[in-house]
N, C-alpha and C positions, 0 to 999 in steps of 0.2 A: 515589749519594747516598742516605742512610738518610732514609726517613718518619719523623715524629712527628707522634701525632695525641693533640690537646689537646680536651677537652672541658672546656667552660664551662656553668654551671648560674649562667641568673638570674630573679633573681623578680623580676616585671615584675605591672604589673596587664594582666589580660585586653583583648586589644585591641591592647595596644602593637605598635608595628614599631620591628625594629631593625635597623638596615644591617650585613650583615657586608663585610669588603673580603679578596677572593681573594686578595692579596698580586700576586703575578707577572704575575695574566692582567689586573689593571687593571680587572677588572669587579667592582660591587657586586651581593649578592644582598641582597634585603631580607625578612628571615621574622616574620610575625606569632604575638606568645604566643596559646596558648591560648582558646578564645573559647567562647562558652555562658555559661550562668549559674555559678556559685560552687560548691565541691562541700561547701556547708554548706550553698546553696538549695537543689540536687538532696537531699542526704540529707533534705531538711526536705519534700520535694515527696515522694519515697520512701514517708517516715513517714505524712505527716499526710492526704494527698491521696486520696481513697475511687480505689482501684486502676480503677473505670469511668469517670473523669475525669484520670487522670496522665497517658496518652496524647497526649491535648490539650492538657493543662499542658504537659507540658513542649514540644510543638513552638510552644506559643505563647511562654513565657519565650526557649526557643534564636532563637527568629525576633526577639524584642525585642532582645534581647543581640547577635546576629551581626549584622541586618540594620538594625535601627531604631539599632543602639551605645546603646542603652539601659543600664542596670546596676540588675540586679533585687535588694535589701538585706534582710536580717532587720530588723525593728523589734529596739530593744533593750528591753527590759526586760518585763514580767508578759505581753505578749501576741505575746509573737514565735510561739508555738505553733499561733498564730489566722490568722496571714495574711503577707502579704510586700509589700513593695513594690516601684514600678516608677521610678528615677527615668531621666530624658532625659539626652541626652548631654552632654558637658562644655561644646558652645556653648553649650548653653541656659542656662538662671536653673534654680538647683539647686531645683527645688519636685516634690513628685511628681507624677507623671502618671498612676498607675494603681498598683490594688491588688488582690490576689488572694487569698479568704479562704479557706484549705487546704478545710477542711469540704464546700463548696458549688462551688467554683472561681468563683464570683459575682466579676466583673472589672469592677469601679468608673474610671472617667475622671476624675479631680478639675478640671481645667480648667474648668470650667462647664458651660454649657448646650451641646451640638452637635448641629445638626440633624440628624435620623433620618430624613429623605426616604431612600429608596431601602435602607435597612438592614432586615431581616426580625425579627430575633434581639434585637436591642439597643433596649434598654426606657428609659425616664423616670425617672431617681430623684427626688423629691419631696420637698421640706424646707417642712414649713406648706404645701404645696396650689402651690407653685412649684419647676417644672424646676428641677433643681438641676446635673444632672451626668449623662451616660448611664451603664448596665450593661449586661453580659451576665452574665444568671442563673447559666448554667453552659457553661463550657467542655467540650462535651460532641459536640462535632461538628467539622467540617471546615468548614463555615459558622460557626460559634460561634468558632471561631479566625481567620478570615479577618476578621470584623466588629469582633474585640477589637484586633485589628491595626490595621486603618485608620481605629480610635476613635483606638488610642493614635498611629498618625500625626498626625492632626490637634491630639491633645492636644500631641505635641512641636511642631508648625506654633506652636502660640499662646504658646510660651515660650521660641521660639527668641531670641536677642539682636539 
């Protein structure tokens, strides 16, 4: 009996699984596309990101993307060059949860106010003289990435459905 071997190409968004079925043996395998951030985020972390902070960028966007199913977006229009965002996974209420401004790597939480007990790294941001939302200044450590991590966990905790 002659093989033929078929190759299929689909564009899926990051994340997706899709079942394939072996046909004879009755078993399905199920393979996941692609995953990480977008490789328009990466070029734009590449570019814009001061080369002593990309390190940490980027293992913190891969950790949001793979592990949190986050999906990290270019803003559209005059300030996409300035920063990125971070939105929570599709159970959630599509609002962002976090943002990263190429220049500084400074990682905004927008959810509100989250208590900083036991965080070292991650500061108070201040609107009129009231907490408004935590940060980390810069994404510039192994600590600095761990704390933007489990800000943005809790930010996805508060907008889950």
């Amino acid at each position: 009996m002659a093989t033929i071997t078929i190759t299929i190409t689909l564009d899926v968004p990051d994340g997706t699984q899709v079942a394939l079925d072996n046909g004879s043996s009755g078993s399905v395998d199920t393979v996941s596309a692609a995953t990480g951030p977008s490789a328009e985020v990466q070029a734009l972390v590449e570019r814009y990101v001061p080369s002593r902070y990309r390190e940490y960028t980027t293992r913190y966007l891969q950790a949001c993307v793979d592990e949190l199913e986050c999906v990290a977006e270019v803003p559209t229009g005059d300030r996409q060059h300035e920063y990125l965002n971070i939105f929570p996974p599709p159970r959630c209420r599509r609002v962002r949860v976090a943002g990263i401004t190429y220049s500084s790597t400074r990682t905004a939480l927008y959810t509100g106010a989250i208590d900083l007990d036991g965080f070292h790294i991650a500061e108070e941001t201040k609107n009129n003289g009231v907490y408004a939302h935590p940060k980390v200044a810069h994404l510039d450590s192994d600590d600095a990435v761990t704390e933007a991590l489990e800000l943005t966990r809790r930010a996805i905790a508060r907008v889950e459905r």
